[in-house]
N, C-alpha and C positions, 0 to 999 in steps of 0.2 A: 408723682414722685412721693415717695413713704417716707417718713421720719421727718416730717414739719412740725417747728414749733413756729408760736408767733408772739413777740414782745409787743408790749401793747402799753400805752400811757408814757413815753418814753419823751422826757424833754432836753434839750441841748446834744440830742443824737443825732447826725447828719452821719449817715456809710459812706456819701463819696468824702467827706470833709475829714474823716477819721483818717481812713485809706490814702491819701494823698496828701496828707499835712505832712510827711517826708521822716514820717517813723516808725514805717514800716514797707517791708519789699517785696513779702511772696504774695501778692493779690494779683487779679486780672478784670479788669472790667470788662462784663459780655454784654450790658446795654447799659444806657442812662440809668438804670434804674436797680442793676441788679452786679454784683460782683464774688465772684471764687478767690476764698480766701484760705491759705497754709498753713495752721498755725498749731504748735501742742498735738503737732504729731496729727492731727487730723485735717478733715478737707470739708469746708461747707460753701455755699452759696449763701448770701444774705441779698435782699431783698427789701427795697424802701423806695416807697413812690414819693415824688417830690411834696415836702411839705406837712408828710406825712409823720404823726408820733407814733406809728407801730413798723418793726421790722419783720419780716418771716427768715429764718432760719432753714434752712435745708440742711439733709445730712446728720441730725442731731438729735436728740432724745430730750425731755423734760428735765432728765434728773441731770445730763451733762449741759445740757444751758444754763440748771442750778451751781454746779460744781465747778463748769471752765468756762462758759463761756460771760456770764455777767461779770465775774472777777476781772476777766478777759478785757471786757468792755468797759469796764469801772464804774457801769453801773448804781452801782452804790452809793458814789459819791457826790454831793449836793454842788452838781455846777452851776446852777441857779444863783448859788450863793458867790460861788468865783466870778463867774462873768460880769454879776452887779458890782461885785467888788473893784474889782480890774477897769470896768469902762467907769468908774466914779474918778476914775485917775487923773485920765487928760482926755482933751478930742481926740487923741492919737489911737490910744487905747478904747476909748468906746466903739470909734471906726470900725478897730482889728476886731473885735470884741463880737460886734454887728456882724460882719464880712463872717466871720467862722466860728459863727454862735454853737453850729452843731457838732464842732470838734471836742472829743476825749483823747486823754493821755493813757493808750493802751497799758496793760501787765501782761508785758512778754517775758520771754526765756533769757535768763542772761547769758548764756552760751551761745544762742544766735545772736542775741542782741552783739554780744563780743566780736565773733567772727563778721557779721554782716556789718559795720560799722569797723572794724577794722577793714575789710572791703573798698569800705566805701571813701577812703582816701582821696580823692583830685579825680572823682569819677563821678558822671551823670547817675541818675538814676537810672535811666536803662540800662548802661553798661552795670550796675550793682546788680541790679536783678537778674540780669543775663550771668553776671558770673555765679551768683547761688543758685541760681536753675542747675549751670552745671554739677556745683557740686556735690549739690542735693542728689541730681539722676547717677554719677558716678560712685556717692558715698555713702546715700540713704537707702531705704528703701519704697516699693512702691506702695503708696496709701490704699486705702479701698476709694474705686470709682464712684462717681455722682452717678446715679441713672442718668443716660440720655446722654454722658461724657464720652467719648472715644479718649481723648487725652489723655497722659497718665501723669500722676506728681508723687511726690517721694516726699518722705522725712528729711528732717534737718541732720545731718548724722551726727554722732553724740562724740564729745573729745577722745573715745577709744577709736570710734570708727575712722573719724577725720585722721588720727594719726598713723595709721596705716597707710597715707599718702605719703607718696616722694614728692618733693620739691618741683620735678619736673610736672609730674601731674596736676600739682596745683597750677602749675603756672599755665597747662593746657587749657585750665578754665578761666583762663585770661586773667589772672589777678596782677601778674607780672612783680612787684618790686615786694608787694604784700604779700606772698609765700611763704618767708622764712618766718614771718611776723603770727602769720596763722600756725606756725607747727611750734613756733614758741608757747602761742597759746595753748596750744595741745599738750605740752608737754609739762606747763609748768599747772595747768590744772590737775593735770594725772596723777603728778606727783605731790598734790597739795599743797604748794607753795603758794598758789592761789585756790581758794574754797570760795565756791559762787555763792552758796548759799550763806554764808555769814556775813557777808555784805548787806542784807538785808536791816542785819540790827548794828551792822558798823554803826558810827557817825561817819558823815558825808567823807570829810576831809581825809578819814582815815582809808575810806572807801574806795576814794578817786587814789587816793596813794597805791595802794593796794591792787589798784587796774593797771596803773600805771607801769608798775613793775613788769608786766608782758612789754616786748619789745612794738614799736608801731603804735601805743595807744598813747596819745597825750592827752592836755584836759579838755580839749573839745568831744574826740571820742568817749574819753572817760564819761564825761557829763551828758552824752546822750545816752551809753548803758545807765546811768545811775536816773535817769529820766524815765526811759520808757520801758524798763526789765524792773527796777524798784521801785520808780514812785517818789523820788526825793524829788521833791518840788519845788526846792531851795534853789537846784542847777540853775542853770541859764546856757545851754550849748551856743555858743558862739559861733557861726558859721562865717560868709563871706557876706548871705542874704542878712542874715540880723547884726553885721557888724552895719551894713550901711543904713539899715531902717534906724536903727538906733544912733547913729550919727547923724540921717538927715533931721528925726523926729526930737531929738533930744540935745545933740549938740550943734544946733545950727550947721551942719552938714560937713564940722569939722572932721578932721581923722582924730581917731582916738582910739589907743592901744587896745587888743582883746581885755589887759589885766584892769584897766579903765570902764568897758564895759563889766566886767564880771562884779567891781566894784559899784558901780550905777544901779547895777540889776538886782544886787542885794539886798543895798539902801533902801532903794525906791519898791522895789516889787518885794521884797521879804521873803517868806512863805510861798508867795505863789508867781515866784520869777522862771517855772519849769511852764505854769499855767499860760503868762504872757507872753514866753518865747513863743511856742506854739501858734498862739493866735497872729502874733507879729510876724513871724516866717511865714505863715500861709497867708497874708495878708499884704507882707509887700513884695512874695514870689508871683502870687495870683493876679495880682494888681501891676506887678512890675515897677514896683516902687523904687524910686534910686539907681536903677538900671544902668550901668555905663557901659 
């Protein structure tokens, strides 16, 4: 296969632990060791043997591993320094820390990020995946193949393309109740009452407001686009998995409000409460922590 690259010296990268810490949907695992992933419009394989600090890249060029895909991967960023920070916290945290030392908080698209997380409502993860498969193959188009692929995969299609769906069609790719909520977003990006890209230098607060106003996204969804599309590390997405870790591990297994935790996660994790959630969702999903 042509067009390998290979990252090399790479610490706190794990590819299955990235791929399945539950913030991101268009990958496929083809062995323990190797996974196709979707992403920025293009299609690569990566490749990391267990234990392993280097990854091989498939599909890609030097100069687009310098430009998409280390951004991609955040590369950049000294988790070395977060992970020691975060397990100096509690046993709780150094646990989660340990457990999914090799996870990074991607920089995706906030237009998939929007749509896929508005999706992802009261839905398993295969059922998410499965409805953006469809409406990637209905709405996108088809990428260039991997040698040795038969498969074919498509773009994420961009808010002109997505709006040229009826309601009905959306809801053939199973979304059901989340339809109207997807062509809202389509519609209020178009017209610029929402602008993706100023989000970036929003402040948080003004940012999750500003998501908010689409129909369907409240501040759990908010807080996952402003997590894994920008990078504001401050979030804390609240799910059902990190309400109950953070209830068993913090308050004695009390119930305690989302607005209780979003409050806790501030306090306590500051800065790096987008960092912890991560580790603590893939830690007490993995583990089945709190389980009922």
């Amino acid at each position: 296969m042509s067009n390998i690259v290979m990252l090399d010296h790479l610490n706190h990268f794990n590819i299955k632990q990235i791929l399945e810490s539950g913030q991101v949907f268009r990958f496929e695992k083809i062995s323990d060791h190797s996974y196709l992933l979707n992403a920025k419009q293009k299609l690569i394989k990566v490749t990391q043997k267990a234990e392993s600090s280097s990854a091989i890249i498939y599909n890609t060029s030097v100069s687009e591993v310098d430009e998409v895909w280390i951004p991609y991967f955040d590369i950049d960023t000294d988790y070395e320094h977060i992970a020691q920070s975060l397990a100096q916290k509690d046993e709780h945290m150094q646990a989660a820390v340990h457990f999914g030392e090799g996870i990074r908080i991607l920089r995706q698209d906030p237009w998939e990020m929007l749509i896929s997380f508005i999706i992802s409502q009261n839905k398993a993860i295969p059922h998410i995946k499965e409805c953006i498969r469809q409406i990637t193959q209905k709405f996108g188009f088809a990428l260039e193949q991997i040698d040795g692929m038969d498969k074919h995969y498509y773009s994420f299609p961009t808010p002109k393309e997505l709006s040229r769906a009826t309601e009905e069609e959306l809801r053939a790719c199973k979304v059901g109740f989340r339809a109207p909520y997807i062509m809202d977003a389509c519609h209020k990006v178009l017209n610029g009452d929402v602008i993706l890209n100023d989000l970036y230098i929003m402040p948080t607060d003004e940012a999750r407001a500003m998501l908010m106003s689409i129909k369907g996204v409240g501040p759990k969804i908010a807080d996952c686009i402003l997590l894994f599309a920008y990078g504001k590390s401050e979030v804390f997405p609240t799910d059902v998995w990190i309400k109950r870790v953070i209830e068993g591990f913090y308050f004695e297994g009390k119930e305690v409000s989302p607005t209780e935790i979003q409050a806790f996660a501030k306090s306590y994790f500051g800065d790096l409460a987008g960092y912890a959630q991560q580790y603590l969702f893939y830690y007490g999903r993995e583990q089945a922590l709190f389980k009922k």
